[in-house]
VEXDO-712765 format. One record per residue: residue in one letter; x, y, z of N, C-alpha, C in turn. Coordinates in steps of 0.1 Angstrom, whole numbers, padded with zeros to 4 digits, always signed. Example, Ala and Ser with C-alpha at 12.3 -4.5 7.8 and 13.67 -1.06 7.14 Angstrom:
! residues 2
A+0132-0057+0078+0123-0045+0078+0132-0033+0078;S+0128-0022+0071+0137-0011+0071+0129+0000+0079;
This chain:
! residues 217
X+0526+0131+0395+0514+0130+0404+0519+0127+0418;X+0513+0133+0431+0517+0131+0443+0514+0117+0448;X+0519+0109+0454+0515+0101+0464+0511+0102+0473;X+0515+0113+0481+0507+0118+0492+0509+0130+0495;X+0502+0138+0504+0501+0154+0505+0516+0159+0511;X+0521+0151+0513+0538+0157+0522+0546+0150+0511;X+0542+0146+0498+0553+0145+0488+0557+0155+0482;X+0553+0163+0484+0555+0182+0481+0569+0184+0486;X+0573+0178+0499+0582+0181+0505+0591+0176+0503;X+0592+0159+0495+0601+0159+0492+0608+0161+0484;X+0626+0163+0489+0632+0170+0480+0640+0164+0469;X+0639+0154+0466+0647+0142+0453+0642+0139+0446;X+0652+0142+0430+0641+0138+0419+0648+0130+0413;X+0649+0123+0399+0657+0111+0392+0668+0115+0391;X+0672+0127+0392+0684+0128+0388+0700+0129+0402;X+0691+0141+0408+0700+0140+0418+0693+0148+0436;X+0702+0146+0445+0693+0156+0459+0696+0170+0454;X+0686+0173+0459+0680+0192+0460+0682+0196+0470;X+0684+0187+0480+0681+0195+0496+0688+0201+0500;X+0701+0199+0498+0714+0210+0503+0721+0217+0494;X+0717+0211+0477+0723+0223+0467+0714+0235+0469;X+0701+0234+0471+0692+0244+0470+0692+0254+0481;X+0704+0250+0491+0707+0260+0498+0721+0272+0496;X+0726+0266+0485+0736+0272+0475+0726+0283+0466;X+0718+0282+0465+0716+0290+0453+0715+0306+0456;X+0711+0314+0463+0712+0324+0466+0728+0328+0465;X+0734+0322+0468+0750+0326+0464+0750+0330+0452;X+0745+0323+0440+0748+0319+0430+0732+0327+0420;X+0722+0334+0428+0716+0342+0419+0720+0351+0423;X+0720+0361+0436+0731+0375+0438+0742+0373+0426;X+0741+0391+0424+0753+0389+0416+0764+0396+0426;X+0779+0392+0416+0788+0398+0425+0784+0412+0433;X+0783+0421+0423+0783+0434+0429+0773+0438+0438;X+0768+0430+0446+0756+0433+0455+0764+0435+0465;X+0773+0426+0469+0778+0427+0481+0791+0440+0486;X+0792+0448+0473+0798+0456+0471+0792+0473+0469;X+0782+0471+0456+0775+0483+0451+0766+0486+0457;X+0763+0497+0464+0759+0502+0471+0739+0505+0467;X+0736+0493+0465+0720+0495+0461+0710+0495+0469;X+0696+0493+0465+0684+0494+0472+0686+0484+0480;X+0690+0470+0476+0684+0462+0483+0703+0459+0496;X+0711+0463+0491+0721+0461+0497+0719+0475+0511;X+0713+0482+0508+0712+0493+0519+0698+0487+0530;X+0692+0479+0520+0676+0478+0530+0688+0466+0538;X+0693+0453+0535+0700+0446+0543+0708+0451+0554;X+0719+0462+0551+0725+0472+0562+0715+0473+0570;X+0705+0485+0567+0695+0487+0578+0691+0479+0587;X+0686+0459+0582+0680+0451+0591+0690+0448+0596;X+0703+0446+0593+0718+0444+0601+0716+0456+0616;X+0713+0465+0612+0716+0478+0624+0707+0473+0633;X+0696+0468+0628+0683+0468+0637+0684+0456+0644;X+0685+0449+0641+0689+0437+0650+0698+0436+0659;X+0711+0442+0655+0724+0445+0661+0718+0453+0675;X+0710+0463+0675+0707+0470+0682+0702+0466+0697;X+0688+0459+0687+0681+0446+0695+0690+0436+0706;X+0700+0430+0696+0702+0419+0703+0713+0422+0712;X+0714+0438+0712+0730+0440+0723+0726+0445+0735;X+0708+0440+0733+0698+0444+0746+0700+0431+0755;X+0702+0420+0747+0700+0405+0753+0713+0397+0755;X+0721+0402+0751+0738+0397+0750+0749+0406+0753;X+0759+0405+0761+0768+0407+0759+0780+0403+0748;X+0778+0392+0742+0787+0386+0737+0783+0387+0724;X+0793+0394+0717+0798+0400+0699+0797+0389+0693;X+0803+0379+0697+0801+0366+0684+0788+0360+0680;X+0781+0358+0690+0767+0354+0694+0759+0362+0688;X+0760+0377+0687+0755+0386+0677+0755+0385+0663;X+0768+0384+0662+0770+0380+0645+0766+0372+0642;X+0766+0356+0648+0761+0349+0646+0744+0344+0644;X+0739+0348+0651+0724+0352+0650+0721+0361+0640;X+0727+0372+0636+0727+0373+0628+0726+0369+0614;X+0734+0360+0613+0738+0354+0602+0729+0343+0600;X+0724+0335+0610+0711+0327+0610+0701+0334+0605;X+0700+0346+0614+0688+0350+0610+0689+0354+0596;X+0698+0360+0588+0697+0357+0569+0698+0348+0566;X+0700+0336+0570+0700+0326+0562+0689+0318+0562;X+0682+0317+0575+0667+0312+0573+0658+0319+0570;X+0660+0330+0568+0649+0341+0561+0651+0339+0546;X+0661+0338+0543+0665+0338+0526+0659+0318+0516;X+0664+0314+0532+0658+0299+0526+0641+0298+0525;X+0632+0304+0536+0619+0306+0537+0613+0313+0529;X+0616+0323+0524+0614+0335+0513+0614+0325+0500;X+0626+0320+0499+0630+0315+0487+0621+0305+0482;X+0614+0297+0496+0602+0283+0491+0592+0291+0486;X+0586+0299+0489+0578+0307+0481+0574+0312+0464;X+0588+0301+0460+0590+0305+0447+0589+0294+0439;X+0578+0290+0428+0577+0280+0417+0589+0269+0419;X+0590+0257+0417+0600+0244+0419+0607+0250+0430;X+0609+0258+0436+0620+0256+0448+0622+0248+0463;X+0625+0240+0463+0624+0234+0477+0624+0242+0489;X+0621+0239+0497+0620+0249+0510+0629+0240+0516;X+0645+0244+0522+0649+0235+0527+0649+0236+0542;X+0640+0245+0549+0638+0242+0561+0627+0241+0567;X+0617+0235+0559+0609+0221+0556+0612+0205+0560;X+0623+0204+0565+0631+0193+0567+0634+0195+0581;X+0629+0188+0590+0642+0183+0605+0652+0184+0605;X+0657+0177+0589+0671+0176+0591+0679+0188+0591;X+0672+0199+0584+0679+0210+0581+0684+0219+0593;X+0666+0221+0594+0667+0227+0613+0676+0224+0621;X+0680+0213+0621+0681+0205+0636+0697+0205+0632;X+0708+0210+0616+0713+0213+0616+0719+0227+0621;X+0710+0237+0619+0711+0250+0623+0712+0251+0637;X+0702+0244+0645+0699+0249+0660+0710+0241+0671;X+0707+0221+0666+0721+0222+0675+0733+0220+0675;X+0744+0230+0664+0755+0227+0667+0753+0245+0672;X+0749+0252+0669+0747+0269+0681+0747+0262+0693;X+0739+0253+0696+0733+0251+0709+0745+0240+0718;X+0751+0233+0710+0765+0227+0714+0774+0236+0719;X+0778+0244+0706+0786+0251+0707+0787+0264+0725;X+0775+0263+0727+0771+0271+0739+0773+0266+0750;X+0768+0253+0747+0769+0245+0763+0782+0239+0764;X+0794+0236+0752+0808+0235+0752+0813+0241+0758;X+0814+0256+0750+0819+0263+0759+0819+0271+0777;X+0801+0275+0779+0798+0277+0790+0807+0267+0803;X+0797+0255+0799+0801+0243+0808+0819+0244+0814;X+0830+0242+0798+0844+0240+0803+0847+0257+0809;X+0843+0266+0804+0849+0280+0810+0845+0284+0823;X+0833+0280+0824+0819+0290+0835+0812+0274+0841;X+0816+0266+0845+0807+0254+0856+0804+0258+0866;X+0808+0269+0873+0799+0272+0886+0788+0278+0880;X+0787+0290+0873+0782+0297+0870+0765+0287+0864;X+0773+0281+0854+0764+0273+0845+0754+0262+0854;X+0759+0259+0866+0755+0250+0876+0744+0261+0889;X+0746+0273+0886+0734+0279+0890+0721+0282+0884;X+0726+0284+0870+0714+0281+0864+0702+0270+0864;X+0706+0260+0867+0699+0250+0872+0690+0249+0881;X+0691+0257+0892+0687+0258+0903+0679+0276+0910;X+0669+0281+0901+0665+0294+0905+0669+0293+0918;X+0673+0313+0920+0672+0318+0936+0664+0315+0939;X+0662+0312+0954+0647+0312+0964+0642+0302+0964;X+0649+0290+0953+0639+0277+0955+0639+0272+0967;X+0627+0265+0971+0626+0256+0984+0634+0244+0984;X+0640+0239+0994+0651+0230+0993+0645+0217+0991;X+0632+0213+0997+0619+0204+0993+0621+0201+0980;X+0620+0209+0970+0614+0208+0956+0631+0213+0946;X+0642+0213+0953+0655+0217+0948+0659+0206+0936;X+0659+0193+0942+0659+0183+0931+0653+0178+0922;X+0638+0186+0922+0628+0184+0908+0631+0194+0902;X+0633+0207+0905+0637+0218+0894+0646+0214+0888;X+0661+0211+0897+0671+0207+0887+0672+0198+0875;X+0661+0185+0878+0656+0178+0868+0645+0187+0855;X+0638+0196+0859+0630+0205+0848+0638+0212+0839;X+0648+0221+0849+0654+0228+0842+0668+0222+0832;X+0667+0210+0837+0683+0205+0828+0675+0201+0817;X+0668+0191+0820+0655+0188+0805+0652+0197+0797;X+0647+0208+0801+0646+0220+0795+0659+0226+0784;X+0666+0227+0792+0680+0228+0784+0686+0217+0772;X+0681+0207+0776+0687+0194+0767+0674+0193+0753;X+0663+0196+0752+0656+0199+0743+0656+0208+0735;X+0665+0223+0739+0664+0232+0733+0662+0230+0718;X+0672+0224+0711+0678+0226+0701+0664+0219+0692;X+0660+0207+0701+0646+0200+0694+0633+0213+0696;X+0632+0220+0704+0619+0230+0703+0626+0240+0693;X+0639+0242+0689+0641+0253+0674+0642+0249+0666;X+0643+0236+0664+0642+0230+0649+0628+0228+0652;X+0621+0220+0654+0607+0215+0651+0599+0230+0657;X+0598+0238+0660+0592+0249+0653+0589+0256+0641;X+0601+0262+0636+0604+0265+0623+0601+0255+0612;X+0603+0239+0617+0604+0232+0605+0582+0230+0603;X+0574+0230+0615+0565+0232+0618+0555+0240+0608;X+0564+0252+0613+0554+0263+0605+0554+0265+0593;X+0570+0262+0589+0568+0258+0571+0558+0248+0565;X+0556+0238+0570+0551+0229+0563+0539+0228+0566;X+0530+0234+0575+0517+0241+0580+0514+0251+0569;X+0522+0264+0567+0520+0275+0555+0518+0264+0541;X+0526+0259+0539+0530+0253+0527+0518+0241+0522;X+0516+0237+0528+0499+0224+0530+0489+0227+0526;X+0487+0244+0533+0475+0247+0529+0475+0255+0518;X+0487+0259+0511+0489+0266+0499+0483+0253+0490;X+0488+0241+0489+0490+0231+0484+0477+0225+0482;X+0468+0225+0494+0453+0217+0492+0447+0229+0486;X+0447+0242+0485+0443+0251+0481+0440+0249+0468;X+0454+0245+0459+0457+0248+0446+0455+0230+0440;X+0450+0221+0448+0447+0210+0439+0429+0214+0443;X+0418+0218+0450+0409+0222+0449+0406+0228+0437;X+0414+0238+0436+0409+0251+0429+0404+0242+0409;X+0394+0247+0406+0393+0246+0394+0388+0258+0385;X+0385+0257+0375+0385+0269+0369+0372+0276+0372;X+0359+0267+0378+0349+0278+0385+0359+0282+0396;X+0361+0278+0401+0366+0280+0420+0373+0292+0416;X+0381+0297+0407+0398+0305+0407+0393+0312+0411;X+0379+0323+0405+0382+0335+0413+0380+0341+0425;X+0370+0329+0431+0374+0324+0444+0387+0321+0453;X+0390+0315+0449+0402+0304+0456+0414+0317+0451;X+0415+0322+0443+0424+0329+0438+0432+0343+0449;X+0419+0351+0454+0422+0360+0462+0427+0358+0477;X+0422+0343+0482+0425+0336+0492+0440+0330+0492;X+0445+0324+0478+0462+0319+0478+0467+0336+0479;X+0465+0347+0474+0473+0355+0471+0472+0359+0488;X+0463+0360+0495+0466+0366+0512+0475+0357+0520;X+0473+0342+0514+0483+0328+0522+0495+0332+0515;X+0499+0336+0507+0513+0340+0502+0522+0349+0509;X+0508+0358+0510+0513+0370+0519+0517+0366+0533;X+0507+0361+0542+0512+0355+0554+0519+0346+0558;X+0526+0338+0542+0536+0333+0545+0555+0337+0541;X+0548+0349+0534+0557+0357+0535+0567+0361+0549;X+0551+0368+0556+0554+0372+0570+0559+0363+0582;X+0550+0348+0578+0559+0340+0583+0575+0332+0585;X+0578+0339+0572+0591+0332+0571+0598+0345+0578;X+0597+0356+0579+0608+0367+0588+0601+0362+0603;X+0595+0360+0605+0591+0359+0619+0596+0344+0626;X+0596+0340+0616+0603+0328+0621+0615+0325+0622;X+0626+0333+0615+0635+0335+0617+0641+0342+0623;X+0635+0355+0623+0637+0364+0638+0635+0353+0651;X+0622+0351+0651+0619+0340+0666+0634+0328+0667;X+0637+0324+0658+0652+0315+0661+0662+0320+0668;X+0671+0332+0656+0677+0340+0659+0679+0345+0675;X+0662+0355+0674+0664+0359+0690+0666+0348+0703;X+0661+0333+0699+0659+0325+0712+0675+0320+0716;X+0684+0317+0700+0696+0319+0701+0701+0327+0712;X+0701+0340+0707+0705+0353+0715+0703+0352+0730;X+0695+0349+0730+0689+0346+0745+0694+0331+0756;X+0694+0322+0746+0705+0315+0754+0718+0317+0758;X+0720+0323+0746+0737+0328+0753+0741+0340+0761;X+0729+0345+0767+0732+0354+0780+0730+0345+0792;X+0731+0337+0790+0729+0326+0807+0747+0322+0806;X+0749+0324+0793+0767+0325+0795+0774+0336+0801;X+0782+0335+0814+0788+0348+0819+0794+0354+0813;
């Protein structure tokens, strides 16, 4: 029985934590030969590989940053998709999870920019054309701006999961056996749109990633 409507989320039971094995598991239901045999689902992955690649070499010069985003972007799509499924934890349902994904990308960026590129990085601060009036409030907007990044991509994503997920949840302790066939056709469209929400949400990461690291020269 819940204690409260956000105990759904959490992820510990008597025995042991769920929150970071249950990010193993996809390893471990793929079988070997997926990543090898040349199937449906191993060809539809190539394809969204191409498609994004394509995308993101619109917004980046830099190859690592690509793969990398990439690779985010499967892996929070695979974790999102996956809450959708009977006992599964959604492990990026958690701050903690997010806020591991977003800022060590987001370190990693400003590490490197900063020691390689400080002039460079030190214009960013400061738009062309600003008025010399108002020069030292922007640089205060925009550095803030920059130092929050990593808190607006985790607490978005972690956001929208637990928004989709609430209302699956108040849905299904309403529902009684008059309501189902009611309430029934209504969970199967929120399933759906949280389907869509979990690629969209991961795309939206991914690409914002991408996007920061074209401010690197």
């Amino acid at each position: 029985m819940m204690t409260s409507l956000f105990s759904t989320f959490d992820p510990t039971t008597n025995m042991l934590q769920i929150n970071w094995i249950i990010m193993i598991t996809p390893m471990i239901i793929l079988p070997k030969w997926f990543w090898i045999k040349k199937s449906r689902w191993n060809k539809m992955m190539k394809l969204m590989e191409k498609k994004l690649t394509m995308e993101f070499k619109n917004m980046t010069h830099h190859k690592e940053m690509m793969i990398m985003s990439i690779s985010v972007f499967m892996f929070i799509m695979l974790m999102n998709m996956m809450g959708l499924f009977p006992y599964i934890f959604t492990a990026t349902s958690h701050l903690s999870i997010s806020m591991s994904i977003a800022l060590p990308m987001w370190l990693m960026m400003n590490i490197y920019g900063w020691t390689k590129f400080t002039n460079s990085m030190f214009k960013h601060l400061l738009p062309k054309g600003t008025p010399m009036m108002i020069s030292p409030m922007m640089i205060l907007i925009e550095t803030s701006g920059n130092i929050i990044r990593p808190v607006s991509l985790s607490v978005r994503l972690t956001a929208n999961m637990i928004a989709g997920h609430l209302l699956m949840t108040l849905l299904g302790n309403t529902a009684s056996m008059e309501k189902t066939m009611m309430i029934l056709p209504l969970q199967m469209m929120l399933t759906a749109f949280e389907l869509a929400i979990s690629i969209i949400q991961a795309y939206v990461l991914s690409t914002l990633i991408t996007l920061y690291s074209s401010e690197i020269p």
